[in-house]
C-alpha positions, 0 to 999 in steps of 0.5 A, spaced: 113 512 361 109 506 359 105 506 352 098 503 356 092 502 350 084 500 352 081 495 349 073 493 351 073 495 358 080 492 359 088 496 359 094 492 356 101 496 358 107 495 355 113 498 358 120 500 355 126 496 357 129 500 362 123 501 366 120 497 372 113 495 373 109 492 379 102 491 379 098 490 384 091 487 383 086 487 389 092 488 393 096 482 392 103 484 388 100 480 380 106 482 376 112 485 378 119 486 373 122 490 367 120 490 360 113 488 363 107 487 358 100 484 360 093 486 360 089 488 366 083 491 369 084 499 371 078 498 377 083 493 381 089 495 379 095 499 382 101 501 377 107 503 379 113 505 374 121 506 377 126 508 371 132 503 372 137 507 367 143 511 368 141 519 369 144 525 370 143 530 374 146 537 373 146 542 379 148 549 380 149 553 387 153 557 391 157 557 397 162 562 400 169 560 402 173 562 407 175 569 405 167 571 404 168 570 397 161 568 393 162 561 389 158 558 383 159 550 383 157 547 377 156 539 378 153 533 375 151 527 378 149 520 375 146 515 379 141 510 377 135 506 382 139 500 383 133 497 388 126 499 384 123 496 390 125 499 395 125 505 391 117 504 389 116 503 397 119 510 399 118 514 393 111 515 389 112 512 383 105 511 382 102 512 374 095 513 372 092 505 369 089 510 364 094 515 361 101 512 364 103 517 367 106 519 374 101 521 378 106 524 383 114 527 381 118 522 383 124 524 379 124 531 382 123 528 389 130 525 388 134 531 385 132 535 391 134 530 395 141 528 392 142 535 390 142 538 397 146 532 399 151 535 394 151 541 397 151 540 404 158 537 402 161 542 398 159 547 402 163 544 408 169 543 403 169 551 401 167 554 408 174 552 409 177 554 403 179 561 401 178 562 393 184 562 391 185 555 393 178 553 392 180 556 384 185 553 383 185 545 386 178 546 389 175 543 384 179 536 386 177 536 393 169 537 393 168 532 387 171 528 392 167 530 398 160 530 394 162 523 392 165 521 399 158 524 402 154 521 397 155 514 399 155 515 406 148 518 406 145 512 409 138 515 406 140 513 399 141 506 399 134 505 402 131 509 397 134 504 392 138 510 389 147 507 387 151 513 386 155 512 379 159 519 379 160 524 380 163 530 376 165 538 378 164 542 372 167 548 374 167 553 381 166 561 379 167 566 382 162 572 382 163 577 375 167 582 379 172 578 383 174 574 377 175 580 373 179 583 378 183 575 378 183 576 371 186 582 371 193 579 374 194 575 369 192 578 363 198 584 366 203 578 366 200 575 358 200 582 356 207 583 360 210 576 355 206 578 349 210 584 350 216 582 352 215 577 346 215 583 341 220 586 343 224 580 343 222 578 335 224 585 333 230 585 337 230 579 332 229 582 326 233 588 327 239 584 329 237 579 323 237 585 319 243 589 322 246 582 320 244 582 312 246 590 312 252 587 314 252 581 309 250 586 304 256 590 305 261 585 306 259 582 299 260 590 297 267 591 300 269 583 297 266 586 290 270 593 290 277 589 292 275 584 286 274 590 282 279 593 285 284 587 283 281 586 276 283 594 274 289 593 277 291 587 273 288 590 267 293 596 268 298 590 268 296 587 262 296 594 259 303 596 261 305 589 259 303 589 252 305 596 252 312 593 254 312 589 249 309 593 243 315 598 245 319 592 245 317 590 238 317 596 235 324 597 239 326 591 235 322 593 228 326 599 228 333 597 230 332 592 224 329 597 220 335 602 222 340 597 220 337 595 214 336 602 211 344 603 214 346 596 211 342 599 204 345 606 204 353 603 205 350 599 200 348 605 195 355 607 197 358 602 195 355 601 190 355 609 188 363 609 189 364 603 185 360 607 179 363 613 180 370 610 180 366 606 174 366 612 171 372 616 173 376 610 170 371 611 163 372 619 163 380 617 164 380 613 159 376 616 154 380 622 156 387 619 156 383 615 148 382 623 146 387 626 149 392 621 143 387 621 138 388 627 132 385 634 131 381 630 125 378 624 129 377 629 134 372 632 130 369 627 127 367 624 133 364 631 136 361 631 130 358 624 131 356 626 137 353 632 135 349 629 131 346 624 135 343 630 140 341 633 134 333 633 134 330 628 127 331 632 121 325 629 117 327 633 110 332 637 108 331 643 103 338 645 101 338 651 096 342 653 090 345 658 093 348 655 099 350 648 096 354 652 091 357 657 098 358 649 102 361 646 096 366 653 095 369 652 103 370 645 101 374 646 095 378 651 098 379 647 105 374 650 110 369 649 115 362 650 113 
């Protein structure tokens, strides 16, 4: 919108960049470009303002396929006033010389006209489509049928109006029919979730069938590893049994035959004493045997007296030392 502002009787506009400005004055064109500023009278006067920028214009409608099916089609369409002239010849473009303002709606004017342009197209495409098709390639197929009528519609280039692009957003169905048409693949995304499941737990259980087994392999080595270790202990056992046995066998052999060679010893030592001693007797024997009856005597009472106990003292009284010394004289024995 131009920014028009009043100074004593007179009106300055300025317009935006993107705006295209034609004044009249008294009938005769004054002024006429984009990005316009200049001060005017509002008696003589004849303001127009076409917008040259890209615009977007979203419609909605809805059209029946083949099959009778209620569609919804979601499109966009961005155009732009390539000839603002031609445009502000066909169209009101007219502003108010004080506020600016459109008088008419032009704007509005075009949407309807490319709107229904769109329309009719698109209807054309899914009036011979069934809705299965038209949901899963229709889209392709109006978008290039609203562009390809949309520049031929002759009317456009004479209202100065150039198609950019054109987009489809997207082509419904009605609540119930896409409920029904989800349900299918829901099923099938339930089916392969399911499926999914089943396949991870088979997974799992197959995972942990494997580590059961794992586990119980590693008990079966371990009882065979213990069951070798018990084993090689009793070896170890029985063999150093074997060789206590064995060395006490030798400890006792030797002791045998040291306690054997000690008692032939002793024998012999004991045989050889006795002899010894046999030999003595015999000789003292044979020595008493020559001896005289006197000597004989005098040795036992020699010998006597040696195993006599120790006489300290002896009291010997007068009676008896005179009966000793009687026996003496006459030659007895005390």
């Amino acid at each position: 919108m131009a920014d028009i502002s009043r100074r004593f009787g007179w009106r300055h506009l300025r317009s935006a960049p993107t705006s295209h400005i034609r004044h009249h004055k008294n009938g005769r064109p004054a002024h006429d470009g984009v990005g316009l500023s200049f001060w005017f009278q509002p008696l003589s006067a004849a303001l127009s303002e076409v917008p040259v920028d890209d615009r977007e214009l979203a419609m909605a409608f809805h059209a029946r396929t083949a099959d009778f099916q209620d569609v919804t089609v979601q499109a966009t369409v961005t155009y732009r006033i390539s000839d603002p002239g031609s445009a502000a010849d066909r169209l009101d473009f007219s502003i108010d010389p004080d506020t600016g303002i459109w008088r008419g709606d032009p704007l509005e004017q075009l949407s309807t006209l490319l709107t229904e342009t769109a329309q009719q197209h698109a209807l054309d495409v899914l009036a011979r489509t069934e809705l299965a098709a038209a949901l899963a390639d229709g889209v392709a197929a109006v978008r290039e049928r609203i562009a390809a009528g949309l520049a031929a519609e002759s009317r456009l280039p004479a209202t100065g109006i150039e198609v950019v692009a054109v987009r489809v957003v997207a082509i419904r169905p009605e609540p119930e029919v896409e409920r029904a048409l989800r349900t299918p693949a829901r099923e099938r995304i339930q089916q392969e979730a399911d499926r999914a499941t089943y396949e991870r737990r088979a997974v799992a259980v197959e995972r942990e069938r494997t580590i059961a087994e794992n586990e119980l392999a590693s008990r079966i080595e371990l009882a065979r590893r213990e069951e070798q270790l018990v084993e090689q202990r009793g070896t170890n056992t029985r063999r150093e049994a074997e060789e206590a046995a064995a060395a006490d066998a030798v400890h006792t052999e030797a002791e045998a035959a040291r306690t054997v060679r000690l008692a032939r010893a002793e024998a012999e030592a004991a045989r050889v004493s006795g002899e010894a001693k046999a030999g003595a007797q015999a000789a003292w024997l044979r020595v008493h045997g020559e001896a005289d009856a006197a000597t004989l005597h005098a040795l036992a009472a020699t010998r006597l007296a040696e195993n006599l106990p120790r006489i300290d003292s002896l009291t010997l009284s007068p009676d008896m030392l005179t009966t000793l010394l009687d026996r003496l004289g006459r030659g007895e024995r005390p």
